[in-house]
KOLKE-902614 format. One record per atom (N, C-alpha, C): x, z, y; residue in three letters. Coordinates in steps of 0.001 Angstrom, whole numbers, plus 500000, padded with zeros to 6 digits. Last residue first. Layout:
# residues N
XZYALA...
//
This chain:
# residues 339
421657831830792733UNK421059832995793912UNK419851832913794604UNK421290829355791685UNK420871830418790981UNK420767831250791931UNK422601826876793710UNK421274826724792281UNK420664827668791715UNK424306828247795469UNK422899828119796046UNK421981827496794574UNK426558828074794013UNK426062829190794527UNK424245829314794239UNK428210825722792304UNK426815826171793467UNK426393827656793451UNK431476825246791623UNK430233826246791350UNK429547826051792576UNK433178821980790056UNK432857823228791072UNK431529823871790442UNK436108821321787758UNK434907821410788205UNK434412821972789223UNK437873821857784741UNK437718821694785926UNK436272821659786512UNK439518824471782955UNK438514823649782877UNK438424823301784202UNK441739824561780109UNK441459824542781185UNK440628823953781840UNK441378827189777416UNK441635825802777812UNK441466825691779170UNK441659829859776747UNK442412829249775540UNK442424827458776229UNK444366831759779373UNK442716830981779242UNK443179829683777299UNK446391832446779179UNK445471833518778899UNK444615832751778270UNK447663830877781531UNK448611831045780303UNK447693831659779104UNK445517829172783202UNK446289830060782992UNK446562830523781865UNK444768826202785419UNK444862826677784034UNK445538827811783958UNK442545826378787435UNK443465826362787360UNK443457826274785815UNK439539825637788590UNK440237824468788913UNK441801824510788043UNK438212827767787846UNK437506826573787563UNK438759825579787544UNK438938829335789677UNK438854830176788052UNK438562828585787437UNK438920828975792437UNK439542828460791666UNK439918828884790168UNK436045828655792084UNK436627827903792663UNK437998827743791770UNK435948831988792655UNK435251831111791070UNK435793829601791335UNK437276832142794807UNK437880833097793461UNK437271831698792395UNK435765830957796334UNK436720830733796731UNK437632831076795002UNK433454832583796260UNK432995830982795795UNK434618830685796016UNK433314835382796817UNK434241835016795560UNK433592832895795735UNK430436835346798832UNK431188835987798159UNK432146835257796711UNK427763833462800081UNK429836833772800457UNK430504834369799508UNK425517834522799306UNK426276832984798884UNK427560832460799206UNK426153837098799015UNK425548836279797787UNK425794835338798040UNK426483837916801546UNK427283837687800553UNK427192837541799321UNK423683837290802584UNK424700836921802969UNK425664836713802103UNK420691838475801578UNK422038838808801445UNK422973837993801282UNK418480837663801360UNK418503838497802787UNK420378839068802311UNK416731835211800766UNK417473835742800118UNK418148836292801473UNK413120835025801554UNK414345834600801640UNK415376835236801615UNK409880834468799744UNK411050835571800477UNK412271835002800063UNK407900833211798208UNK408445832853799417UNK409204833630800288UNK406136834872796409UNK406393835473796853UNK406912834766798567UNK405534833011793880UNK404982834137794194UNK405362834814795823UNK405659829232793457UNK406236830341794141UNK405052831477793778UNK404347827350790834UNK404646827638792085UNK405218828904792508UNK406810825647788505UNK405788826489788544UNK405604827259790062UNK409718824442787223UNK408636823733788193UNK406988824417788315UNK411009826155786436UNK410082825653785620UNK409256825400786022UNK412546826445789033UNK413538825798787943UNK412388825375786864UNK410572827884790232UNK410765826072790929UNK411535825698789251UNK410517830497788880UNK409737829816788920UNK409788828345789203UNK413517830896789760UNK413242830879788737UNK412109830221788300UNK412905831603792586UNK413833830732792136UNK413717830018790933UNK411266833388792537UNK410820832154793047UNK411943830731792351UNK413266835504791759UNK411898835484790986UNK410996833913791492UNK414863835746793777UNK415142834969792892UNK414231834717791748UNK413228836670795970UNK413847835229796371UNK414158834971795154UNK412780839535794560UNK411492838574795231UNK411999836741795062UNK415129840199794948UNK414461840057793632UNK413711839109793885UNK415532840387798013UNK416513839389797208UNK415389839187795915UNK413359842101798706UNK413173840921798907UNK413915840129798485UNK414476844610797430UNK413378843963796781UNK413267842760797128UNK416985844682798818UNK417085844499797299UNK415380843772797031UNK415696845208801124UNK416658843944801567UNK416427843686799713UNK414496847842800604UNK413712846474801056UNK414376845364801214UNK416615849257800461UNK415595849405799031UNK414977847778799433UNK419806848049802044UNK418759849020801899UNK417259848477801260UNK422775848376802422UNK421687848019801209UNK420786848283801108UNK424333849395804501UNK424374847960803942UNK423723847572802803UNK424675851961802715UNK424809851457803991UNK424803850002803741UNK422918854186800496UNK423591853532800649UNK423796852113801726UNK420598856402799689UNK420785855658800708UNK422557855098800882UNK419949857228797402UNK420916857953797992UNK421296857448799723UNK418639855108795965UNK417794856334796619UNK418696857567797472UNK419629853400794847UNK419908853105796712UNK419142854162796678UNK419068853294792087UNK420198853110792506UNK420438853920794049UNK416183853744792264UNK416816854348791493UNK418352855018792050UNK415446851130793737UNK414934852786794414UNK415913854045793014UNK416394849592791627UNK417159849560792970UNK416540850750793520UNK414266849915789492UNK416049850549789370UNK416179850385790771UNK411881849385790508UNK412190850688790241UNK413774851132789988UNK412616846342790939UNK412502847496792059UNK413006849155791936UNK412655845912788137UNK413966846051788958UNK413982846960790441UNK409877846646787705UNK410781847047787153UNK412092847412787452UNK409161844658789636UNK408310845660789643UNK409291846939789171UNK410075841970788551UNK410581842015789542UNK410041843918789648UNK408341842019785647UNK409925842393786337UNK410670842633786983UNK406341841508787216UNK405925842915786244UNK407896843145786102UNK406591838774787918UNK405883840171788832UNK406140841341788412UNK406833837464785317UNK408041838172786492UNK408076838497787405UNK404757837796784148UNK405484838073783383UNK406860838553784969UNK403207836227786031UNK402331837750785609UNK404162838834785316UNK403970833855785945UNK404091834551787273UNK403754835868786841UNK403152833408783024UNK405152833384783425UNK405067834132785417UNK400540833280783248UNK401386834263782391UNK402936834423782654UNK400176831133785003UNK399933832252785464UNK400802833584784709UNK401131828840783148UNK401670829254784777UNK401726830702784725UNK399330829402781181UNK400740829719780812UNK401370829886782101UNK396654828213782530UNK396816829475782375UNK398251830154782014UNK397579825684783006UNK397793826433784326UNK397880828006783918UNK399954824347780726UNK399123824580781866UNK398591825592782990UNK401834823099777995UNK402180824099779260UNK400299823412780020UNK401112821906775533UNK401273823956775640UNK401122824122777081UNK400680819463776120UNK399576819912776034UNK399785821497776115UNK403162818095776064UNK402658818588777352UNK401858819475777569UNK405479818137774040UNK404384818691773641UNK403904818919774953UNK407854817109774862UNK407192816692773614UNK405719816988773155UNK408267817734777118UNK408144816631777570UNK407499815970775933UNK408780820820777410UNK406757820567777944UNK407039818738777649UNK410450820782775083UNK409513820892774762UNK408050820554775742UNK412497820205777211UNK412395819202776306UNK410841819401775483UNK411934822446778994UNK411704821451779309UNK411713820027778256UNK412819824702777508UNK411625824329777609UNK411089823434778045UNK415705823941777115UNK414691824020775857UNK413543823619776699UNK416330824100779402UNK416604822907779215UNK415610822354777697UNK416247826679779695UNK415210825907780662UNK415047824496780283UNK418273827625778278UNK417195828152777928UNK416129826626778360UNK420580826452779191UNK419792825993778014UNK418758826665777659UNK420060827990781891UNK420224826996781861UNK419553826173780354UNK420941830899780816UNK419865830116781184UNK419303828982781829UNK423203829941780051UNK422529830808778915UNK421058830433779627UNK424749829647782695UNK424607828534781498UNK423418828814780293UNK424656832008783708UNK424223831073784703UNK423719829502783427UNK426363833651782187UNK424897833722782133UNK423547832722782634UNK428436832577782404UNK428248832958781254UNK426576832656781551UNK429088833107785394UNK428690831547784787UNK428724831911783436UNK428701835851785491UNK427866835175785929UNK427689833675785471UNK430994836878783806UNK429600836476783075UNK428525835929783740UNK432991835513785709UNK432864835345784510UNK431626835076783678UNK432366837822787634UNK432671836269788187UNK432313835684786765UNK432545839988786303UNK431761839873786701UNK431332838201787570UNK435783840387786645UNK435321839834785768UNK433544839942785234UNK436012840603789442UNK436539839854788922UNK436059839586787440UNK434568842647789893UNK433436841556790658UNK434592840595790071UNK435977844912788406UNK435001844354788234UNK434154843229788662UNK438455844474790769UNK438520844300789091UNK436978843751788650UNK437403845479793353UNK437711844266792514UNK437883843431791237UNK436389847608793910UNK436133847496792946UNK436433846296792638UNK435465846827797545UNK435497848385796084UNK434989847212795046UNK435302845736800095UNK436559845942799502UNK436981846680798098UNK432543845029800282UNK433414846036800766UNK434336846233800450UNK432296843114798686UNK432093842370799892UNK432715843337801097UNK431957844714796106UNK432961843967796174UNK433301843520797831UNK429449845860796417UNK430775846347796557UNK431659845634797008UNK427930843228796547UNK428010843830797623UNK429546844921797581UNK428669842508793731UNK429550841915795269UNK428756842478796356UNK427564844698792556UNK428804844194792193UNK429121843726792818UNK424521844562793401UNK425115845188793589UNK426999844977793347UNK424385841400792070UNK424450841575793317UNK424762843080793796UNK424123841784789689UNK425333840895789955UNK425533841365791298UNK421738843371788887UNK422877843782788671UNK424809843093789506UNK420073841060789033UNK420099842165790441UNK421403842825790311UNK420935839662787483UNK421297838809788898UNK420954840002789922UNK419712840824785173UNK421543840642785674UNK421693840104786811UNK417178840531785714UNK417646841735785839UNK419282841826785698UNK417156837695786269UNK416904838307787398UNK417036839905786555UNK417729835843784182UNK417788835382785377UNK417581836358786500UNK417712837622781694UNK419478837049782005UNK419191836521783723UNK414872838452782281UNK416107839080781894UNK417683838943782513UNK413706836517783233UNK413154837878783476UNK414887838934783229UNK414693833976782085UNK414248834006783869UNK414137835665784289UNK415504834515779503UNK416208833867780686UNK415812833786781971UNK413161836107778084UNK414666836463778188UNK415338835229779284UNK410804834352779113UNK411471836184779244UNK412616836384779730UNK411286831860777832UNK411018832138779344UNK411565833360780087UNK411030833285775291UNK412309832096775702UNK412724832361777626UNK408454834396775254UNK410068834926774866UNK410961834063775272UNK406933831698776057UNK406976832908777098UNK407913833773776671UNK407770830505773401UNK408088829529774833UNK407898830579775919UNK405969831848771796UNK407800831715771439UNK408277831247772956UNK403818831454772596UNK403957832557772306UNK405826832624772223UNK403595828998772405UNK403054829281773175UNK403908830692773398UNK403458828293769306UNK403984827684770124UNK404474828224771363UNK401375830144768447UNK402707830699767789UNK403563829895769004UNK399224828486769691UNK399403829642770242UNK401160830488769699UNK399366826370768364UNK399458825722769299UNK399869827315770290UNK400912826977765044UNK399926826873765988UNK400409826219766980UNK403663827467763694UNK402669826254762917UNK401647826042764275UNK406367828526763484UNK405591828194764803UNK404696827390764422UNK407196831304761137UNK407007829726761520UNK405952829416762928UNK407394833964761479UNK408345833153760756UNK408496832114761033UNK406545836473764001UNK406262835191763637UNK407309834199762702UNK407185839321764287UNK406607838660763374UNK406262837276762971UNK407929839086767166UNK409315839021765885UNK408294838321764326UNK407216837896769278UNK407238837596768187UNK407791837324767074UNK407118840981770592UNK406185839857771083UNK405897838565769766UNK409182842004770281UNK408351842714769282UNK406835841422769376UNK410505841399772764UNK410933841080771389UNK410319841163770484UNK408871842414774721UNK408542840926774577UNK409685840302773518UNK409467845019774051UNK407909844420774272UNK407872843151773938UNK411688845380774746UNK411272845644773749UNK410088844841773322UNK412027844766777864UNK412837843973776609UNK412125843692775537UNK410130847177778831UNK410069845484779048UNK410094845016777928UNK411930848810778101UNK410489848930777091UNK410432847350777660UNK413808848412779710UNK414080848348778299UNK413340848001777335UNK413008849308781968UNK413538847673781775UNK413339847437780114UNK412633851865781535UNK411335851043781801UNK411790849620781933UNK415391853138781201UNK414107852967779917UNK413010851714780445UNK415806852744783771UNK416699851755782586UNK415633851803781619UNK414387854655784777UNK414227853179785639UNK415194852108784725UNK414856857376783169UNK412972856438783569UNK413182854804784130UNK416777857396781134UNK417028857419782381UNK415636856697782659UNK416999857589778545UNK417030859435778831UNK416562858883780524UNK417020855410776868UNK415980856624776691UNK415186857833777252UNK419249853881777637UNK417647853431778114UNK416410854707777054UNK420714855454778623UNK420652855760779210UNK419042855101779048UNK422929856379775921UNK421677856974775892UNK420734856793776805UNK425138855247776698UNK424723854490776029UNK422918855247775792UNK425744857639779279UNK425659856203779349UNK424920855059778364UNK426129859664777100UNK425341859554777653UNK424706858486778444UNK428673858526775683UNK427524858765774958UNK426282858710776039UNK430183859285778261UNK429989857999777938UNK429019857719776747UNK430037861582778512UNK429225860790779442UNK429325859276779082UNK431356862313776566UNK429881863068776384UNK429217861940777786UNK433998861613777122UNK433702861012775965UNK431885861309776143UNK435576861150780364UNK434965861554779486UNK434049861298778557UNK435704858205781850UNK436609858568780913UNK436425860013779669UNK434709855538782670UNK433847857157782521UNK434874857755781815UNK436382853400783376UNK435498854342784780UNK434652855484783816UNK437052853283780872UNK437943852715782221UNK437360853718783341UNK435042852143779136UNK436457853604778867UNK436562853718779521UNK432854851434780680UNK432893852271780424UNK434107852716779855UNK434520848488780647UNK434212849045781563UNK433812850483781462UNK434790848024777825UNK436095848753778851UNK435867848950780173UNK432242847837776867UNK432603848919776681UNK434010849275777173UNK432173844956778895UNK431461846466779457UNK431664848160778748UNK433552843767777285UNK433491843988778670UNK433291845395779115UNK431883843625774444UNK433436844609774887UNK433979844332776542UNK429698842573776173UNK429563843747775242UNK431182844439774795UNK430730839709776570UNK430208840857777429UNK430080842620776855UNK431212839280773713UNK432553838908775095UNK431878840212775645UNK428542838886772783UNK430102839670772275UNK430904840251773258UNK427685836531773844UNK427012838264774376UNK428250839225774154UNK429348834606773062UNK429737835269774515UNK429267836144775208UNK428345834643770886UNK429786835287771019UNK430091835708771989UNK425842833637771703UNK425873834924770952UNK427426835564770716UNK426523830959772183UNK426175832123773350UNK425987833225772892UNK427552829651770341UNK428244830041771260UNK427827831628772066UNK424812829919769000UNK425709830627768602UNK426707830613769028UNK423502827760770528UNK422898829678770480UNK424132830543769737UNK424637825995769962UNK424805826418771360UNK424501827818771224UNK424304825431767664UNK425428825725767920UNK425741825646769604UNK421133824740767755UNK422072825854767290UNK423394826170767655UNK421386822187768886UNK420903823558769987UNK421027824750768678UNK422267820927766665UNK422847820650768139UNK422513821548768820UNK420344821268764891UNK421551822153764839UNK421958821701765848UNK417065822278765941UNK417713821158766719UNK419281822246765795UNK414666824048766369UNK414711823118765034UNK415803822315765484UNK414317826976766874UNK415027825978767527UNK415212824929766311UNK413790829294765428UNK412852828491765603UNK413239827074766187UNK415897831174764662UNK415291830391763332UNK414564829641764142UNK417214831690767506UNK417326830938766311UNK416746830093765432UNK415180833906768539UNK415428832365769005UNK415713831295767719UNK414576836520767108UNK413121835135767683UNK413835834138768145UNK416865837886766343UNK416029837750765482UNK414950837122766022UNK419233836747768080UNK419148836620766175UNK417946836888765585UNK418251836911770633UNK418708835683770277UNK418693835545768595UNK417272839684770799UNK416626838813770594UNK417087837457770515UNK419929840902770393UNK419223841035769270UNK417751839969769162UNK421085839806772843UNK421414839217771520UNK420551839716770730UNK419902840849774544UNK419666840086774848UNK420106839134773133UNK420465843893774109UNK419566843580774046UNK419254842334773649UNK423594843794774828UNK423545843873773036UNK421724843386772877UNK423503843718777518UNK423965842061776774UNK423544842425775331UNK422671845981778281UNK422237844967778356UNK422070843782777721UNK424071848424777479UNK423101848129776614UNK422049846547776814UNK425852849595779380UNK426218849645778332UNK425366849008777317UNK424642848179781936UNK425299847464781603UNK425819848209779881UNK423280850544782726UNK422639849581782572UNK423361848783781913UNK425752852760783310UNK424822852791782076UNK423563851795781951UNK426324850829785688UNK427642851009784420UNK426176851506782952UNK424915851816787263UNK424861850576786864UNK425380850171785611UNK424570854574787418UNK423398853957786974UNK423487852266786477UNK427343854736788508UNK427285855542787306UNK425896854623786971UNK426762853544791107UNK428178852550790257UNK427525852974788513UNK425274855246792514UNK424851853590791919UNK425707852929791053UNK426586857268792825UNK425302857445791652UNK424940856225791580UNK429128856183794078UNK428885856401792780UNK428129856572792113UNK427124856167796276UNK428084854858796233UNK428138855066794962UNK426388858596797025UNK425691857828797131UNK425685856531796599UNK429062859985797229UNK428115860265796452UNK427256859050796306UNK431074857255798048UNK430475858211799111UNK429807858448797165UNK434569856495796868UNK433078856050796688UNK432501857161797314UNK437380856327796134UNK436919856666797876UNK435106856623797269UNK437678857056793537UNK437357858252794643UNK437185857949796108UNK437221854252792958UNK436124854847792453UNK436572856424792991UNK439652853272793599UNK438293852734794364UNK437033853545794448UNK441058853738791493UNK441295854327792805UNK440285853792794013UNK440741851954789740UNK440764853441789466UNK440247854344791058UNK440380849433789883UNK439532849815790226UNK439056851373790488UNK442690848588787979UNK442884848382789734UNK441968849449790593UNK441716848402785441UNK442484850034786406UNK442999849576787845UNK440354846150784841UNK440042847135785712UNK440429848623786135UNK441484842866784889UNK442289844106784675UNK441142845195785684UNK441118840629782285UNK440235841595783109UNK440666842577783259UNK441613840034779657UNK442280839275781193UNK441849839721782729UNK440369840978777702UNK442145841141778004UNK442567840595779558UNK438397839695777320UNK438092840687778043UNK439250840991778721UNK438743835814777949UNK438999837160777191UNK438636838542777836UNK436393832859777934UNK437737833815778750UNK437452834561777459UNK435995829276778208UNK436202830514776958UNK436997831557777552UNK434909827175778621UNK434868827730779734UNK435377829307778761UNK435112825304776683UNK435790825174777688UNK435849826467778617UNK432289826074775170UNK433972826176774884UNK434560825968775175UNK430536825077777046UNK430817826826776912UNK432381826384776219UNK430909822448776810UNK431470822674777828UNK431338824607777765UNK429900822138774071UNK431044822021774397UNK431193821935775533UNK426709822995774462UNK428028823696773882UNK429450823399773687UNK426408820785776309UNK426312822302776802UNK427426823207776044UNK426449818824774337UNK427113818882775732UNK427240820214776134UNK424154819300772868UNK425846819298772290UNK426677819563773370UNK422272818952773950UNK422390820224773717UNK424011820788773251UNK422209816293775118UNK422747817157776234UNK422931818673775446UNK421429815033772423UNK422908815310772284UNK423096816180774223UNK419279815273770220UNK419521816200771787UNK420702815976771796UNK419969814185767573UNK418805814045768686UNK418519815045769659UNK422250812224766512UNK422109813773766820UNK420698813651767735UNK421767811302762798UNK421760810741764199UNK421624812115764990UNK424132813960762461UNK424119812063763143UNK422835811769762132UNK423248816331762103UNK424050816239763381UNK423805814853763678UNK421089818045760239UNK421428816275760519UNK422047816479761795UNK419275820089759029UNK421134820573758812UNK421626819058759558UNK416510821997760596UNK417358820737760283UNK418517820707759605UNK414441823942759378UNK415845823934759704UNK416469822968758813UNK411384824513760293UNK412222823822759343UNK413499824248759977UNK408359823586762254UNK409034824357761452UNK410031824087760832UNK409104822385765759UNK408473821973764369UNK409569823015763188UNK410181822519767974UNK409578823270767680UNK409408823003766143UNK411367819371768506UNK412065820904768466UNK411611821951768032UNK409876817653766260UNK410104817554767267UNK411091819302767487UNK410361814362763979UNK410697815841763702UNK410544816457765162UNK408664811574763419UNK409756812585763882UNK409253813545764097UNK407906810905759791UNK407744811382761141UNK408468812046761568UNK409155807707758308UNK409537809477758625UNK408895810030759862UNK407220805316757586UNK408595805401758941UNK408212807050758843UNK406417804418754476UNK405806804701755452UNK407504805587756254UNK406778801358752523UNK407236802891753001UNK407383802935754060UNK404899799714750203UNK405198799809751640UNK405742801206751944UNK
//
């Protein structure tokens, strides 16, 4: 008599190589709609932006300079934990070859941002200094140590054999997309169209349009992981893991604060420290509903041009084809699912 193969579930140790039969095929989906959506840095013109950056008040530039050195080291973070704790554990090659889309498109971002730095720092010692910033700067370092923390969380782990190794991989997962990609780039996003909402700096909120649905997708399959997993394994998620994912993006939101008092300590018009915290606040909830987990906070997103801004631009980044783009993709953007 031969006994029926046990199935294999996402977590489970091993690395599959079986596309057919595919068993997640929404994971396939995902990654072929990132390869639709494929830009270039090349297409991103930011010497528009030259001349934006002397009308800027003091106040205006010590936030542009703090942001720019947030951004030299963001996306490379987010990948080192994609190669060394996501990967090997995702037992699905259908949700591999999503992680390895999305590791090109850390790429993408990462020569983004180093032409964002040629472009706007043009001296060579500040632009070293920029990359130095999660050491030298208290409110980037203290995101950073975050990062660190909850990479080091379980690098050591080879195989997910427990119910706790389980556990333990699923709050890194959580991390990096709700803490990280969902709300320390979404604070970042939002300084970028507030400029933008002032007429400064187009270039950038142009290709800042970009990694938002870059990022908007990244965590997306994040959520999409964990949700296949609470539907295989119910028994990981409960109340105490609740609490650890509210703990986890209290202590972020806490963090980001400290950059926006960082940023806006110059006082900057139309932004002020308490409008930023209560946006964080609104998207730290946000994040929570997406893993159906209750609210912290119930603060309502106090910035306007977060859900006005560019929906017209991304609109039609979506609808056209251009000579640049390697394909053309159709479709619309919600605003209101991630802000």
């Amino acid at each position: 008599m031969t006994t029926a193969p046990q199935t294999l579930m996402l977590l489970d140790p091993g690395m599959s190589l079986t596309l057919r039969p595919m068993r997640y095929p929404h994971f396939f989906d995902r990654f072929r709609d990132a390869i639709k959506n494929t830009w270039t840095v090349e297409e991103v013109d930011l010497h528009s932006d030259l001349k934006d950056l002397d009308r800027l008040s003091p106040a205006e530039r010590h936030l542009v300079s703090r942001l720019v050195a947030f951004f030299a080291t963001g996306d490379t973070i987010v990948a080192n934990n994609l190669v060394l704790n996501l990967y090997q554990h995702i037992n699905a090659p259908e949700a591999r070859l999503y992680l390895s889309r999305q590791l090109f498109e850390e790429a993408v971002h990462v020569q983004f941002y180093l032409n964002l730095l040629d472009t706007y720092v043009p001296d060579e010692d500040e632009r070293f200094a920029a990359f130095a910033a999660v050491e030298s700067i208290p409110s980037i370092r203290r995101k950073a140590d975050f990062c660190f923390r909850w990479i080091d969380s379980i690098f050591e782990l080879r195989e997910l054999r427990t119910r706790e190794d389980r556990r333990a991989f699923l709050l890194n997962l959580i991390c990096f997309a709700a803490c990280i990609e969902g709300l320390f780039f979404y604070g970042a996003f939002a300084y970028v169209y507030f400029l933008r909402s002032r007429g400064l700096l187009n270039g950038l909120a142009s290709g800042t349009n970009w990694v938002f649905r870059d990022e908007s997708v990244h965590m997306a399959f994040a959520f999409d992981v964990v949700e296949t997993v609470r539907q295989e394994e119910p028994g990981l998620f409960d109340e105490e893991m609740a609490d650890q994912v509210r703990e986890m993006l209290a202590e972020a939101v806490e963090c980001e604060v400290q950059f926006a008092e960082d940023l806006l300590g110059g006082g900057v018009p139309g932004m002020p420290i308490v409008d930023m915290r209560a946006y964080l606040e609104h998207v730290a909830d946000r994040r929570l509903a997406q893993l159906d987990i209750a609210p912290l906070y119930g603060a309502k997103n106090p910035f306007a041009f977060m859900e006005l801004q560019d929906v017209q631009e991304l609109s039609n980044f979506f609808e056209r084809r251009v000579s640049a783009y390697q394909v053309g993709v159709t479709g619309t953007v919600s605003f209101d699912a991630d802000f």
